[in-house]
C-alpha positions in Angstrom: 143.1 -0.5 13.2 146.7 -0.2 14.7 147.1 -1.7 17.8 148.0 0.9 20.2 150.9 -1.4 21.9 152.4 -1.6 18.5 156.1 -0.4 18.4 156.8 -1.3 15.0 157.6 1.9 13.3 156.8 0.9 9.6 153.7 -0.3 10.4 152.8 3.3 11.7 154.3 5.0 8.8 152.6 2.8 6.9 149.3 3.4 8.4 150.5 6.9 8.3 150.3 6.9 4.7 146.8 5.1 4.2 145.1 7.9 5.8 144.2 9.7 2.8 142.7 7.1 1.4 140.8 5.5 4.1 139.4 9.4 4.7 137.4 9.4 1.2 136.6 6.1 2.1 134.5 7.3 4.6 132.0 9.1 2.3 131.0 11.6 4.8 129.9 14.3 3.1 132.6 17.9 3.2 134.6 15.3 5.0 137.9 15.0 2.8 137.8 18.9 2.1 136.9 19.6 6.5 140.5 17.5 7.1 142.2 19.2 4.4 141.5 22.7 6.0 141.9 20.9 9.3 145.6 19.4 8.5 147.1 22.0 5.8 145.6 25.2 5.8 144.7 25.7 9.3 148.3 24.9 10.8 149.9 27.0 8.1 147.6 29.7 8.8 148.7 29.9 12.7 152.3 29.6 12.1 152.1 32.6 9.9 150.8 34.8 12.6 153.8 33.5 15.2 155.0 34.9 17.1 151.6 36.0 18.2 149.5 33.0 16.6 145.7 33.2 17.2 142.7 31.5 15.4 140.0 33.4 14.2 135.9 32.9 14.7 136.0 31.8 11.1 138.8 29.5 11.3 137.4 28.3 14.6 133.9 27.2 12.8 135.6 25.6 10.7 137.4 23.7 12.6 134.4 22.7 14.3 132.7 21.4 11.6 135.9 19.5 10.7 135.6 17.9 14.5 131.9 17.5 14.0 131.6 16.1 11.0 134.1 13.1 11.9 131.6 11.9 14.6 128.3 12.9 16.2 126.9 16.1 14.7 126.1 18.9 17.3 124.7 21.5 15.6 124.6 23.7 18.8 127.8 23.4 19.0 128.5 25.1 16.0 126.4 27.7 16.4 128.0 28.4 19.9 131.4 29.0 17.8 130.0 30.7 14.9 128.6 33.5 17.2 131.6 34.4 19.1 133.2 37.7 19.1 136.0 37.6 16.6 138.0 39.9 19.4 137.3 37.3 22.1 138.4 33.8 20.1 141.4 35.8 19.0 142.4 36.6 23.2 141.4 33.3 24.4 143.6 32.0 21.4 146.9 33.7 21.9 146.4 33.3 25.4 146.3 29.6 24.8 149.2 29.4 22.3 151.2 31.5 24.4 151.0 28.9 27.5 152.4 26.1 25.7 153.5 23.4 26.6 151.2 24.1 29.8 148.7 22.3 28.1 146.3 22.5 31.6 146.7 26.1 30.9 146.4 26.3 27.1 143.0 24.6 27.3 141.4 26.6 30.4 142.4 29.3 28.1 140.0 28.4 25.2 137.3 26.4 27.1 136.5 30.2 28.6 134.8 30.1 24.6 131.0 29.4 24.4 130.9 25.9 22.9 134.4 24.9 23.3 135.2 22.3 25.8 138.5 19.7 26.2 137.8 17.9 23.1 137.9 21.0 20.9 140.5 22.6 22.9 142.6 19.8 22.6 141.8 20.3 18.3 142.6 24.0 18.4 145.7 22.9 20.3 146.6 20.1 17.9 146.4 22.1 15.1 149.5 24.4 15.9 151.4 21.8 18.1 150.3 18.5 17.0 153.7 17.5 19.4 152.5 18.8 22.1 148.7 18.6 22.6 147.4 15.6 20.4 143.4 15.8 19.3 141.1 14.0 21.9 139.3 11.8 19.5 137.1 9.4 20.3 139.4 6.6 18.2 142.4 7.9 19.8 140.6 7.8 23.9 139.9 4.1 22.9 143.0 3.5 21.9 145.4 4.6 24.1 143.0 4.6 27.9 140.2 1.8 26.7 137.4 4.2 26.7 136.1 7.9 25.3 133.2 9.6 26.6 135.0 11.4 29.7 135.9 14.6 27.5 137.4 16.6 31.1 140.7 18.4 31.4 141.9 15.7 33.7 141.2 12.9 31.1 142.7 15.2 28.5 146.0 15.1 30.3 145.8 11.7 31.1 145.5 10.9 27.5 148.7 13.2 26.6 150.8 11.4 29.2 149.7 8.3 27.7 151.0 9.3 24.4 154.2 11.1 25.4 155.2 8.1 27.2 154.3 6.1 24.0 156.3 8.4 22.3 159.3 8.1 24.4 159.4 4.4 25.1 158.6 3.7 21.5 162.2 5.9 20.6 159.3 7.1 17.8 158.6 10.9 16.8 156.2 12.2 19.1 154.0 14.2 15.9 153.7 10.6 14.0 152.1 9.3 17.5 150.0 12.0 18.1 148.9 11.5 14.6 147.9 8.0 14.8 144.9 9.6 16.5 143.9 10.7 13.7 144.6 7.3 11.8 142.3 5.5 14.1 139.3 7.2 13.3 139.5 6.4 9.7 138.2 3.0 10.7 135.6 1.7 9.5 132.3 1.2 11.6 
């Protein structure tokens, strides 16, 4: 696992580039094809619909299992997102695009959805403006504040800060950061 001080930008390209790899290594089931959707189709699929993007109760399920199966599987939770109103997740959605970067904003606007708190908010987020609202992993919590079970808006935006600075000090791309997030959970237990 990278260290989280690490400033060595190879070494984060280079964990970068394992990621693939140490996903199927996981051997969680739907996994591989979950972070496909998650990374590739799902960002494509909101920057088509700019400048109005939105995600759709679909899209939204999916994305939940993606977030789900990577940890603890909630199946409440998934049920909570599969029966929203297509009409309302859409709202909520553009509403939450629209007030980026207000990321305090952007996620008030979707945790108004049945099932979706911080965590997934902060994944909705992340999947349209990886640069600006990173996913709140579990991995990523550890890495950067030393712990991950406080899933609030105020640890949320501690946890951005913490990487922006990163980003900044670091004189790194802010995406390849926030990415790292995803790096870290690749680890194995």
């Amino acid at each position: 696992m990278m260290d989280f001080e690490c400033s060595d930008v190879g070494l984060w390209k280079e964990a970068l580039s394992s990621y693939p790899v140490r996903i199927k290594s996981l051997s969680k089931p739907n996994l591989v094809s979950f972070d496909e959707f998650y990374r590739s189709e799902l960002p494509s699929l909101l920057h088509q619909r700019n400048p109005n993007p939105y995600i759709t109760t679909p899209e939204l399920s999916k994305l939940m299992q993606w977030k789900l199966s990577r940890g603890k599987w909630r199946p409440r939770l998934l049920d909570f997102v599969s029966s929203l109103d297509d009409e309302l997740v859409k709202s909520a959605s553009e509403k939450a695009f629209q007030s980026l970067p207000d990321i305090s904003k952007a996620v008030n606007a979707l945790t108004v959805l049945k099932g979706v708190g911080p965590a997934t908010a902060s994944a909705i987020l992340a999947a349209y403006a990886p640069d600006v609202a990173p996913f709140m992993s579990d991995e990523a919590m550890v890495a950067a504040l030393g712990h991950s079970k406080d899933y609030t808006l105020k640890q949320y935006l501690l946890f951005v800060d913490k990487l922006q600075t990163k980003a900044k000090v670091s004189f790194f791309f802010f995406f390849v950061v926030v990415l790292m997030a995803t790096i870290l959970v690749t680890r194995k237990k």
